[in-house]
Each structure stands twice: as C-alpha cells, then as structure tokens.
C-alpha positions, 0 to 999 in steps of 0.5 A: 500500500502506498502511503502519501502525506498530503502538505495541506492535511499534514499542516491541518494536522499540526495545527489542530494538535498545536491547539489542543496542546498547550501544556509544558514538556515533561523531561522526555528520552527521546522527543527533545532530540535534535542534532542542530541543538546537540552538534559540537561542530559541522563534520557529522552528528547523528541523534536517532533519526535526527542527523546533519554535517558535512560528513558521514559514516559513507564519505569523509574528506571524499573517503568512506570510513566504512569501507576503509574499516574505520568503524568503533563502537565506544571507540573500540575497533568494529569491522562492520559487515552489516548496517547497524539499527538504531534498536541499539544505537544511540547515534554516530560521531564522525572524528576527524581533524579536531574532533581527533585530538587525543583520539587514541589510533586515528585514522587517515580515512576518519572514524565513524564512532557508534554509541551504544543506547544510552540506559537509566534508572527508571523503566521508558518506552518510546514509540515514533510512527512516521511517513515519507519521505515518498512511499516510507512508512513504519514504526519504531517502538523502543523500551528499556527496563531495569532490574536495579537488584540485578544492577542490569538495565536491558534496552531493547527495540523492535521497528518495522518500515516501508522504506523509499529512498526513491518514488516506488523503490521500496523495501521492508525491513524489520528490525530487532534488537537489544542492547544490555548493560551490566554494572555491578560496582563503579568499577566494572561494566559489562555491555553487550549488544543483539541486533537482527535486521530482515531486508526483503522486497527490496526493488533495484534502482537502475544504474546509467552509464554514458558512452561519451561526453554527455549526461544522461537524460533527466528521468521522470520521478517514479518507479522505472525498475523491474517488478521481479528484481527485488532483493532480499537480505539478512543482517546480523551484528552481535556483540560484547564489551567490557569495561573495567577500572583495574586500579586508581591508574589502570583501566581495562577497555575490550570489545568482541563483535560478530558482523554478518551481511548474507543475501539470498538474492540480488540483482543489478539493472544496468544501462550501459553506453546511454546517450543524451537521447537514452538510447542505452544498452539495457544489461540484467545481472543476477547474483546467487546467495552469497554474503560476508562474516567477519569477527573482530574486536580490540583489547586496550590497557590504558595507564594514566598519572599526573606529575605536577602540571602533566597528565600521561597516558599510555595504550597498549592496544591489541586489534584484529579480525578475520572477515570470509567473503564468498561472492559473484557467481553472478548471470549477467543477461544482455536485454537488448536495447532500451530508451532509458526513462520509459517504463518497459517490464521485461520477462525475468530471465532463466538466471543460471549461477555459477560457483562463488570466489572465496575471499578471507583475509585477517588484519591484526594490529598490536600498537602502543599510543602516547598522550600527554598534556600540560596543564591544558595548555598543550597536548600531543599525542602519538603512537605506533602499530605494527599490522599484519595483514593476509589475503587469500582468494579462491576464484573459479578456473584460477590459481589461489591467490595470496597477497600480504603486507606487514607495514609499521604505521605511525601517528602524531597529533599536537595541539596548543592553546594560544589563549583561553579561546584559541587552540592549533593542532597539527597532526600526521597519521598512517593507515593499513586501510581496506579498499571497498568492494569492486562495484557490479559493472565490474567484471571483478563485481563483488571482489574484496579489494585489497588492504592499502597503505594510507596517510593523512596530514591535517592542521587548523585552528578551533576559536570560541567566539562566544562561550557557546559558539565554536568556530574551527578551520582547518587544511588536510590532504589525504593520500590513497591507492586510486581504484577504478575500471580499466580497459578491460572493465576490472575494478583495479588499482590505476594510480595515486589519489590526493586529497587536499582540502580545506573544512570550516566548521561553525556551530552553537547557539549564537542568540537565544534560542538559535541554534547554528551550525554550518560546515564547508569543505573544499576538495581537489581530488587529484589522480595520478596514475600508474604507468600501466594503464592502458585507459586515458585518466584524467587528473580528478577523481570520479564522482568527487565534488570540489566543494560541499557546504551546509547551514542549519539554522534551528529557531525557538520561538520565545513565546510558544517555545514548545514551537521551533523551526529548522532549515538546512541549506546545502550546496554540493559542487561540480563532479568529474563523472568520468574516469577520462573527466569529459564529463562532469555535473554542474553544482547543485543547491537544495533547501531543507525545511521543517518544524517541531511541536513538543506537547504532552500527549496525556502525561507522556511528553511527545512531539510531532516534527514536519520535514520538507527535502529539497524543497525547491524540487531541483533536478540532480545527478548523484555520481558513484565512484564507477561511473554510474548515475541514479537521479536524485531525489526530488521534493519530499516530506514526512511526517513524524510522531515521537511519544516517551511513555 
C-alpha cells in the first residue's frame, strides 16, 4: 500500500494538535532530540533519526570510513559487515581533524564512532510512527527496563518500515534488537549488544552509464525498475564489551563483535553506453546467495598519572579480525536495447549461477599510543602499530591467490592553546586501510579489494567566539591507492589519489534560542596514475565534488517555545563523472525545511516534527565512484510522531 502525506492535511494536522496542546514538556528520552541543538561542530552528528554535517559514516574528506574499516563502537575497533539499527544505537560521531585530538589510533580515512543506547534508572518506552519521505512508512517502538537488584538495565527495540529512498523503490525491513548493560560496582561494566535486521522486497534502482561526453537524460520521478528484481537480505551484528577500572591508574577497555551481511538474492539493472537521447544498452545481472562474516574486536590497557602540571597516558592496544567473503557467481543477461526513462517490464530471465570466489583475509594490529598534556595548555599525542595483514582468494578456473603486507604505521597529533579561546593542532597519521568492494559493472563485481597503505596530514585552528559558539578551520590532504575500471572493465588499482582540502566548521547557539551550525569543505581530488594503464585518466577523481557546504539554522520561538523551526541549506559542487573527466555535473543547491511541536500527549511528553527535502524540487545527478548515475531525489516530506511513555 502506498502511503502519501498530503502538505495541506499534514499542516491541518499540526495545527489542530498545536491547539489542543498547550501544556509544558515533561523531561522526555527521546522527543527533545535534535542534532542542530546537540552538534559540537559541522563534520557529522547523528541523534536517532535526527542527523546533519558535512560528513558521514559513507564519505569523509571524499573517503568512506566504512569501507576503509574505520568503524568503533565506544571507540573500540568494529569491522562492520552489516548496517547497524538504531534498536541499539544511540547515534554516530564522525572524528576527524579536531574532533581527533587525543583520539587514541586515528585514522587517515576518519572514524565513524557508534554509541551504544544510552540506559537509566527508571523503566521508558518510546514509540515514533512516521511517513515519507515518498512511499516510507513504519514504526519504531523502543523500551528499556531495569532490574536495579540485578544492577542490569536491558534496552531493547523492535521497528518495522516501508522504506523509499526513491518514488516506488521500496523495501521492508524489520528490525530487532537489544542492547544490555551490566554494572555491578563503579568499577566494572559489562555491555553487550543483539541486533537482527530482515531486508526483503527490496526493488533495484537502475544504474546509467554514458558512452561519451554527455549526461544522461533527466528521468521522470517514479518507479522505472523491474517488478521481479527485488532483493532480499539478512543482517546480523552481535556483540560484547567490557569495561573495567583495574586500579586508581589502570583501566581495562575490550570489545568482541560478530558482523554478518548474507543475501539470498540480488540483482543489478544496468544501462550501459546511454546517450543524451537514452538510447542505452539495457544489461540484467543476477547474483546467487552469497554474503560476508567477519569477527573482530580490540583489547586496550590504558595507564594514566599526573606529575605536577602533566597528565600521561599510555595504550597498549591489541586489534584484529578475520572477515570470509564468498561472492559473484553472478548471470549477467544482455536485454537488448532500451530508451532509458520509459517504463518497459521485461520477462525475468532463466538466471543460471555459477560457483562463488572465496575471499578471507585477517588484519591484526598490536600498537602502543602516547598522550600527554600540560596543564591544558598543550597536548600531543602519538603512537605506533605494527599490522599484519593476509589475503587469500579462491576464484573459479584460477590459481589461489595470496597477497600480504606487514607495514609499521605511525601517528602524531599536537595541539596548543594560544589563549583561553584559541587552540592549533597539527597532526600526521598512517593507515593499513581496506579498499571497498569492486562495484557490479565490474567484471571483478563483488571482489574484496585489497588492504592499502594510507596517510593523512591535517592542521587548523578551533576559536570560541562566544562561550557557546565554536568556530574551527582547518587544511588536510589525504593520500590513497586510486581504484577504478580499466580497459578491460576490472575494478583495479590505476594510480595515486590526493586529497587536499580545506573544512570550516561553525556551530552553537549564537542568540537565544538559535541554534547554528554550518560546515564547508573544499576538495581537489587529484589522480595520478600508474604507468600501466592502458585507459586515458584524467587528473580528478570520479564522482568527487570540489566543494560541499551546509547551514542549519534551528529557531525557538520565545513565546510558544514548545514551537521551533529548522532549515538546512546545502550546496554540493561540480563532479568529474568520468574516469577520462569529459564529463562532469554542474553544482547543485537544495533547501531543507521543517518544524517541531513538543506537547504532552496525556502525561507522556511527545512531539510531532514536519520535514520538507529539497524543497525547491531541483533536478540532480548523484555520481558513484564507477561511473554510474541514479537521479536524485526530488521534493519530499514526512511526517513524524515521537511519544516517551
């Protein structure tokens, strides 16, 4: 059933709530939460379903910290398979450049750092119900209870959702979970973690890629892929931390986690050689059951004292996993030649699979860090780890292949107060970092690439304006094995890329009951390519923007202060959309807009929040690192209802 919220009935709706409901806010879990009010600064923040920044757990200075493997949950090494629910999440810091400082084992990539559920003394539930954007639709019902004689507090969820990132491609997900915490005396805590996600009916946007210098042509906004290509997943996190205070100096930190992403089935509708007219060949892949598992976990021993006017610390850490991929087998179908844009069902093919590549590779990583700090005057922080990294892969009809690497990587970061408002930092960090998993046009569609060398360079300036606002600028450059497709359409290491770049970060409330936050990150991803390849490349990376800036502005109003408003202008730049860089797409710029009202539904604090996306309904390519197209989304909006019982 397609669910649609209409603006006129939607706004009726809240006004006739706001009417009803004129008694003040009691303290509530989760219907005070926004990222706007919450940020430290522009790079990331993510609050429950609330979320804003520069960056994400996807891309970071032009990176993704999860396909480099720079995932921690409680800052403790995660080597993520499978997506996390916000059954157990409380929500997700991107640490990078100055949100950093003093972060034990950096990364050149960033760090996407997950927060388990937060518990408490006292028994909640909170239900969210919500619709859009375009045909979403579900419920979110989380809960916590403690056994305060067990000194045991179990938060636990469970959601189900219509999810539509795009008009008509939707998927069911059904989520569970739980996230318990054991705390006998203040010294020690036990967490764990249980988090099981179905994902089924998943319908498969199609994929455009061009011949020659031209976009494609723009696509109506609805359903054009395949009724019979939907997808269907399982995905499975489980976990367990222990944290503990050995002594006044001593402090034991470890984590053991399981990830596991398994498909029973997907498909991929490609268009290859599209012209400005859409004339396309039209491509069906089908991939047998297959998926990936990964156990992984740290153990850090940290040591602290105080001698006078310096603080030390000391980290003795112990990382690794062991990850088995098995993967393609895929049936790649030709289906002729299509006009992308024009809704055409075809017959399912007869899909015949063949035998899985089998990938296993272990990352393991012993290092020491240092950290100290004068009397909050300065800080520096340094460290070094020794990686041992192997690869094995079973591919059908070849040789086994085997690949290792066991480098030293380093790092150092500084920071100095000026004064009581001004900070600088300068830091340098290596990294052994994965490399992703090579796209589905690839003829390699599917293989895990290989481990890289990495390194980052940043420095900048943190400034107080005011004791609630903070302004941070800063440079970086970000140096990376370049992966793309060569001549022969295998998804390999053409060259170097080099990220260089400036980010600036304001944020906090700068009058009374206005909150802003507002981020800007400029970007020349420059290429260098090996003399090997056989493809002309051209010097800027595909599918990077040269710059990406965000406002968000978040308004109380004094007199009905249950009321605020909220808009987030964005600006993303031109992107070199292929390898050669003859084509490229124009910059892109879209409003946000939306409101909250926070009420008591009977004793039980709720709110009601109204959201508009790309308000002005502006047309845009997104642009994949491969080469491909999906457009955009267009003007949408939801509609959500949060409840503390």
């Amino acid at each position: 059933m397609r669910t649609r919220v209409e603006p006129r009935s939607a706004i009726a709706f809240c006004l006739g709530l706001f009417a009803l409901t004129s008694t003040p806010v009691a303290s509530a879990q989760h219907v005070a939460d926004n990222a706007v009010v919450s940020a430290q600064d522009a790079f990331g923040l993510t609050i429950g379903t609330d979320s804003l920044g520069l960056y994400d757990t996807y891309k970071v200075r032009g990176f993704s910290p999860q396909d480099a493997g720079n995932v921690r949950i409680g800052g403790l090494y995660f080597d993520q398979q499978a997506p996390l629910s916000q059954r157990v999440l409380e929500g997700s810091t991107i640490r990078v450049g100055m949100s950093a400082g003093g972060y034990a084992f950096p990364a050149p990539t960033g760090i996407a750092d997950f927060e388990l559920r937060h518990t408490g003394d006292k028994p909640a539930l909170t239900a969210l119900m919500g619709a859009g954007p375009f045909q979403t639709h579900g419920i979110d019902i989380d809960a916590q209870y403690p056994f305060l004689s067990l000194n045991l507090r179990v938060p636990v969820g469970v959601s189900f959702r219509v999810n539509a990132d795009f008009p008509g491609y939707t998927s069911r997900i059904l989520s569970v979970g739980a996230a318990p915490e054991w705390k006998p005396n203040e010294r020690l805590a036990v967490r764990a973690f249980f988090d099981l996600q179905r994902n089924t009916q998943a319908k498969v946007v199609p994929e455009l890629f061009v011949a020659a210098a031209n976009l494609p042509p723009h696509l109506p906004s609805t359903y054009l892929g395949q009724t019979w290509a939907v997808g269907e997943s399982r995905f499975e996190n489980y976990g367990a931390i222990l944290n503990a205070e050995l002594s006044r100096r001593w402090t034991l930190n470890a984590g053991l986690f399981r990830s596991t992403n398994q498909s029973e089935m997907e498909y991929s509708d490609l268009y290859f050689d599209t012209r400005s007219s859409g004339v396309s060949n039209h491509v069906l892949i089908g991939y047998p059951r297959q998926g990936s598992h990964s156990n992984s976990g740290e153990v850090r021993l940290t040591g602290r004292i105080t001698e006078g006017t310096l603080s030390h610390e000391a980290v003795f850490s112990l990382r690794g996993r062991d990850a088995l991929a098995l993967y393609d087998g895929a049936d790649v179908r030709p289906a002729g030649t299509a006009l992308a844009g024009q809704d055409v069902q075809l017959r399912r093919p007869n899909f015949v699979f063949g035998p899985l590549s089998r990938d296993q590779n272990t990352l393991w990583m012993a290092g020491l860090a240092y950290h100290v700090g004068w009397n909050s005057r300065a800080e520096l922080s340094m460290g070094l780890q020794r990686a041992d990294y192997r690869k094995i892969v079973d591919a059908p009809g070849e040789l086994t292949t085997r690949r290792s690497d066991q480098p030293w990587r380093s790092y150092g970061v500084a920071t100095v107060s000026l004064s009581p408002k001004a900070t600088l930092y300068a830091g340098y960090t290596q990294g052994i970092e994965d490399s992703g998993i090579a796209p589905g046009n690839a003829t390699n569609r599917g293989e895990i690439l290989p481990a890289t060398r990495t390194w980052q360079r940043d420095a900048g300036v943190q400034y107080a304006l005011t004791p609630r606002v903070k302004l941070i600028a800063g440079a970086f450059d970000v140096y990376k094995p370049y992966f793309n497709l060569d001549a022969g359409n295998l998804y390999v290491n053409l060259g170097n890329q080099d990220h260089r770049g400036f980010e600036f970060s304001i944020a906090g409330e700068f009058f009374k009951d206005l909150n802003v936050v507002g981020g800007l990150v400029t970007l020349n991803p420059k290429v260098t390519a090996n003399g090997n390849s056989s493809i002309a490349i051209g010097p800027r990376a595909v599918g990077q923007s040269d710059h990406v800036a965000q406002l968000n502005l978040d308004y109380k109003f004094q007199s009905l202060p249950a009321l605020s408003f909220h808009v987030t202008g964005n600006s993303e730049g031109r992107q070199t959309a292929s390898l050669d860089n003859s084509i490229s797409v124009a910059s892109t710029q879209t409003i946000d807009c939306g409101a909250r009202y926070q009420f008591n539904l009977g004793n039980s604090p709720a709110s009601l929040h109204l959201w508009v996306q790309n308000a002005g309904n502006s047309y845009h390519w997104m642009v994949w690192e491969s080469g491909g197209f999906i457009p955009g989304p267009r003007r949408n909006m939801g509609l959500y209802l949060t409840v503390d019982l």
